[in-house]
C-alpha positions in Angstrom: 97.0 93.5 89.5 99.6 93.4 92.0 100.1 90.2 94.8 102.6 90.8 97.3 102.8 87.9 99.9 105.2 88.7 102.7 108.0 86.8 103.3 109.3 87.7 107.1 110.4 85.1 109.5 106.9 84.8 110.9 104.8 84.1 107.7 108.4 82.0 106.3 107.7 79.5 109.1 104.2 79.3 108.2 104.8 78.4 104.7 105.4 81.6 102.4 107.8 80.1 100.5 105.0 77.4 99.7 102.8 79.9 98.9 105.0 81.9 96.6 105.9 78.6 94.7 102.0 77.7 93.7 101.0 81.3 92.9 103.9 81.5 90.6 103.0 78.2 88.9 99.2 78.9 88.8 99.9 82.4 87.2 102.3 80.9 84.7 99.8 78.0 83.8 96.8 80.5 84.0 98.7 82.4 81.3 98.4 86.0 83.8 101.8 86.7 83.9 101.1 89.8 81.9 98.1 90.8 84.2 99.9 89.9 87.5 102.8 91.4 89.0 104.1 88.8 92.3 106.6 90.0 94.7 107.3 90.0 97.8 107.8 91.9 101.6 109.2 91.8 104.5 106.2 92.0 107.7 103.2 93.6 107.1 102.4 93.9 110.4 99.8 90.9 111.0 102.0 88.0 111.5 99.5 86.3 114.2 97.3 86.1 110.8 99.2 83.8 109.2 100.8 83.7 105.5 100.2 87.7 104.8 99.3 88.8 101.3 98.2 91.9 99.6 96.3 91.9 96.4 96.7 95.3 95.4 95.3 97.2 99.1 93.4 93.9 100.3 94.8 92.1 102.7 93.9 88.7 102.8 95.8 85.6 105.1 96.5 82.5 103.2 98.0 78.9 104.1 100.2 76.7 101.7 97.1 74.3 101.6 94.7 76.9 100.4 96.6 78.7 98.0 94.8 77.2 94.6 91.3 78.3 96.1 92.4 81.9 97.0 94.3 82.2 93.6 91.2 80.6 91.7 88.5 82.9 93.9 90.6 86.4 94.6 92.8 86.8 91.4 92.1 84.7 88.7 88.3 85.7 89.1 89.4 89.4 89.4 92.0 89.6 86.1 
């Protein structure tokens, strides 16, 4: 599975960084690093939509405060 969260000056200022931070601890701990590949972009086009990220071709917008549930309810349940 891939997860590509963008990291742009639009979605920086609205906490990417944050997000990239828990999604690589909650792979780690999950023990998916094997089964997920993280990275990262520059704009995906949608930065009124917050924190953009792209598991595999779904695009999904995601906050630094809901990070755990959207790891726990988009990837984790998905691997």
């Amino acid at each position: 599975m891939k997860v590509t969260v963008c990291i742009g000056s639009s979605c920086h200022i609205k906490g990417s960084r944050q997000v990239v931070e828990q999604l690589q601890t909650l792979i780690r701990d999950a023990g998916l690093s094997d089964k997920v590949e993280l990275g990262g972009t520059f704009c995906m086009g949608k930065c009124q939509q917050g924190v953009c990220v792209m598991v595999d071709d779904e695009f999904f917008s995601v906050t630094p405060a809901d990070t755990k549930p959207f790891f726990e309810g988009y990837i984790k349940a998905r691997v």
